[in-house]
C-alpha positions, 0 to 999 in steps of 0.5 A, spaced: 222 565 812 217 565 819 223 570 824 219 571 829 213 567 833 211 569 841 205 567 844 200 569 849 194 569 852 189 566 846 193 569 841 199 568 837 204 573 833 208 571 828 213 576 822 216 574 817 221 576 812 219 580 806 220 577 798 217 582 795 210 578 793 203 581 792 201 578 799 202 572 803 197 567 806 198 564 813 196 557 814 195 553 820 195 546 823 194 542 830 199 536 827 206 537 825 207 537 818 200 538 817 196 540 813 195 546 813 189 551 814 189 557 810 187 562 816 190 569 812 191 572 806 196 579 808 199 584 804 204 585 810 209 581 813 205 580 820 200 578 823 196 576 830 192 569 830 187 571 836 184 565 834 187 560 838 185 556 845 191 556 850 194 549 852 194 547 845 201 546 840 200 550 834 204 549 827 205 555 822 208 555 815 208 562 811 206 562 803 207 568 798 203 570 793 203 574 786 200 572 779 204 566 777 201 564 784 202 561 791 209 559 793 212 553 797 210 554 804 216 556 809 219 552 814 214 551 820 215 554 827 210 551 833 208 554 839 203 554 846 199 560 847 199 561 855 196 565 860 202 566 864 203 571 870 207 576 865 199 577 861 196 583 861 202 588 863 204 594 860 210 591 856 207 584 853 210 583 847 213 590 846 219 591 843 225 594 848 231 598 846 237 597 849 243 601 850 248 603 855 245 610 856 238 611 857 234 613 850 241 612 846 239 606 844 243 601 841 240 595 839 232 592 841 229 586 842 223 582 844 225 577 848 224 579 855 217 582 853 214 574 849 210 571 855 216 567 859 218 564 852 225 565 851 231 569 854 236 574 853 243 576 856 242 583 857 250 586 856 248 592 854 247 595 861 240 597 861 233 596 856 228 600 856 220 602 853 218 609 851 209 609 851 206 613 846 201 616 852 202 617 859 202 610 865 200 609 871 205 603 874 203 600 880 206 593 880 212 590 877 216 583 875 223 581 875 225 574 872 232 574 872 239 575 876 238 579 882 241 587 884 238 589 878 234 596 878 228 600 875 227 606 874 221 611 872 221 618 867 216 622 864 215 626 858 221 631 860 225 625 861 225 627 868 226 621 873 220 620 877 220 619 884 226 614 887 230 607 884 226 601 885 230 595 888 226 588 886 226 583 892 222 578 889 224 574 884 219 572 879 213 574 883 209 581 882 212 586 887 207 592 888 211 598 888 211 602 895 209 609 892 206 608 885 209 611 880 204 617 876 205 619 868 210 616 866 213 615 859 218 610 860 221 605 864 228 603 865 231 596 867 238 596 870 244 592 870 251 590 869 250 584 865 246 578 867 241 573 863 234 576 864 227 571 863 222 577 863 220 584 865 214 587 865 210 592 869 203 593 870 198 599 871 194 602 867 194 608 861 192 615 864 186 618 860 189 624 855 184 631 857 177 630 854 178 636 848 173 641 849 167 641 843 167 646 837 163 650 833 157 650 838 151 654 833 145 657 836 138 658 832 132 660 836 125 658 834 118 659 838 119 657 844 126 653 843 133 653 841 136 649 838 144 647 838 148 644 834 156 642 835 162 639 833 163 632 836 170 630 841 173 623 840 171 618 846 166 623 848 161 619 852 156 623 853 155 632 853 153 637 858 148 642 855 149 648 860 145 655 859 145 662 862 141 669 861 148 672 861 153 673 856 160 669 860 156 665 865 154 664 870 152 657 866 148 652 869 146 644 867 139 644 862 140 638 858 145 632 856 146 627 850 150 622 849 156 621 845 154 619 839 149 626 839 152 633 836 145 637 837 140 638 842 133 642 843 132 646 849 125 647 850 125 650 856 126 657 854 121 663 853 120 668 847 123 674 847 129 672 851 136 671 849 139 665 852 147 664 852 150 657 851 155 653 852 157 645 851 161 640 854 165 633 854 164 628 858 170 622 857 172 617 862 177 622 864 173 627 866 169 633 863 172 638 858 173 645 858 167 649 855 166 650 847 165 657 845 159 661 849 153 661 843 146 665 843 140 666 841 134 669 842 127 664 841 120 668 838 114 666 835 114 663 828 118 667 823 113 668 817 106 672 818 099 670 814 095 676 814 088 673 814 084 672 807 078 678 807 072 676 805 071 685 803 073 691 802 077 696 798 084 693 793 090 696 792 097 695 788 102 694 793 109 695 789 116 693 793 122 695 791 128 690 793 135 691 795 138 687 789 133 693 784 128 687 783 121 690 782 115 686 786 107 688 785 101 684 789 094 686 788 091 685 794 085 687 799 087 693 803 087 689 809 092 684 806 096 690 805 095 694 812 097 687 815 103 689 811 105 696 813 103 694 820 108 688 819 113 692 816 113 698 822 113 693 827 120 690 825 123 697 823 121 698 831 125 690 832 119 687 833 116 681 830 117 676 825 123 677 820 119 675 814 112 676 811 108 671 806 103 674 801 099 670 797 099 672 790 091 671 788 089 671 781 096 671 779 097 663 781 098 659 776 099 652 774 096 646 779 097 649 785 092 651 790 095 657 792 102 661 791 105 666 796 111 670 796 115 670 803 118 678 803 125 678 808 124 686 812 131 687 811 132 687 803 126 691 802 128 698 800 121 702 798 115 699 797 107 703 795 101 703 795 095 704 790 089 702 792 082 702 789 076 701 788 076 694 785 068 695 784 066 688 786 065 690 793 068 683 795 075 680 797 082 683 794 086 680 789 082 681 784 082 686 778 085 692 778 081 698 776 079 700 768 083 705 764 078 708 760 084 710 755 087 703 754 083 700 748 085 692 750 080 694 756 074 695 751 
């Protein structure tokens, strides 16, 4: 049942056939024969046991499983994780294609990619290994016949500098010139028994991509920034100007896991222009979208409470025909229209708090209602004397024709 068993270094890869059971459990023992430990419950038909210590004889069995329960155990296959001199290269325990022309391929095989474990006759002519990412491969070794070749191709399948000859048997051998972006490696050779093959280097970092949706929202003396995070960001640049288009400079950075950033170094009344960036291992992105914002002083006015003085009705008519009336003290409503005038002149907050006196109920303090400038139509005043000779916000004057007032 068990058709696959490498090794490598603290680890084990095992595959085994299918029968179609719910799952399957792996179990291990040091001894042949057992017993065995149960170490997995799988739905798959793989598995990696990273687990073991190198240097010591391990015995699998594989079990399936449904409701009617646990099988007898597969025939056991044992192995010794090693370190050898073919770990950590690119091609360790990969599946390579074979076939008599490059990415046409006829056949595949993992044997000469296992950790030195078993050989193979390569009669195909040549095999070969596509990344899914770029590489860049310094070091290569060969164990197996001698004039055999390897060739280097990038993502366009163009070949990628000259033919590499091995001279060495074996042993790694460092390439002359090392070999930059490459998507596949080729082994050549006309027929021969090949041990192992591998290639050593490392990936080539993919372009940081650049953050998205960078939002701006000015306050009193800050602006504060919000944006999309980037995958394998370590950190972000915050960069800032007083020009649409740049230039910008570096005012703030956060790390990776951050998507927002405040930058209190900013004067009222002044548009900034924003951009952020992605810094990764391979480097920093290109800049998101420029965003702008304009700081300024807190967004609602609260006219003082007077302790005397005249009253008036203050009526505002809205844009969605809503009708709102406040009885106020005339300083209330001449903080009002100073507000209002200074925003039709673009100065100012863009919102007005007007505290409904008398007209508070329930169990509250103090209500007010906050009026936005732009969805204000008309607004009137009524003022009068509300007789008191106190504050506003209290009663509005008598009609001698209303008998309720009597």
């Amino acid at each position: 049942m068990i058709t696959w068993i490498q090794a490598g270094d603290k680890s084990v890869d095992l595959d085994w056939k299918a029968t179609g059971a719910e799952s399957y459990n792996v179990r291990r023992s040091t001894s042949p024969g057992g017993p065995y430990a149960l170490i997995a419950n799988v739905k798959g038909t793989s598995y990696a046991d990273e687990s073991v210590a190198n240097g010591k004889t391990y015995y699998y069995v594989v079990t399936s499983v449904n409701a009617a329960g646990e099988s007898i155990p597969s025939l056991e296959r044992s192995i010794k994780p090693e370190a050898t001199i073919y770990t950590g290269g690119l091609l360790d325990r990969k599946v390579l294609k074979l076939g008599k022309t490059f990415d046409s391929s006829t056949g595949t095989s993992r044997l000469m990619t296992d950790n030195d474990i078993y050989s193979m006759q390569l009669v195909s002519g040549m095999a070969w290994y596509s990344f899914e990412t770029p590489v860049n491969i310094e070091s290569v070794i060969v164990y197996g016949p001698t004039g055999s070749t390897m060739e280097f191709y990038d993502a366009n399948k163009n070949r990628i500098g000259d033919t590499f000859v091995p001279t060495l048997n074996n042993k790694i051998e460092n390439l002359p010139i090392p070999a930059k972006n490459v998507t596949s490696v080729v082994l050549k050779h006309t027929e021969g028994n090949f041990r192992e093959w591998n290639v050593f280097g490392k990936a080539v970092e993919p372009p940081v991509a650049a953050p998205l949706n960078l939002t701006a929202a000015g306050g009193d003396k800050k602006v504060t920034l919000t944006w999309n995070g980037v995958n394998n960001a370590t950190s972000y640049n915050v960069k800032r100007s007083t020009t649409a288009g740049g230039p910008y400079v570096t005012v703030g950075s956060v790390t990776g896991a951050t998507y927002t950033y405040t930058d209190t170094n900013v004067v009222n009344g002044t548009t900034y222009y924003y951009v952020v960036t992605a810094v990764a291992p391979a480097g920093e992105s290109a800049p998101s979208n420029e965003a702008s914002a304009t700081p300024k002083a807190g967004d609602v006015v609260i006219p003082p409470e007077e302790e005397s003085g005249n009253s008036a009705i203050l009526v505002i008519t809205l844009n969605n025909g809503t009708e709102k009336e406040y009885d106020l003290s005339m300083n209330e409503v001449n903080a009002f229209i100073a507000w209002y005038e200074g925003r039709a002149a673009g100065k100012g907050p863009v919102m007005f708090a007007i505290d409904k006196h008398e007209n508070n109920k329930g169990p509250f303090k103090n209500r007010k209602d906050y009026i936005l400038y732009d969805k204000i139509i008309t607004f009137e005043v009524n003022a009068y004397d509300n007789g008191k000779g106190g504050n506003g916000g209290t009663t509005p004057p008598v009609n001698p024709e209303d008998p309720s007032n009597y």
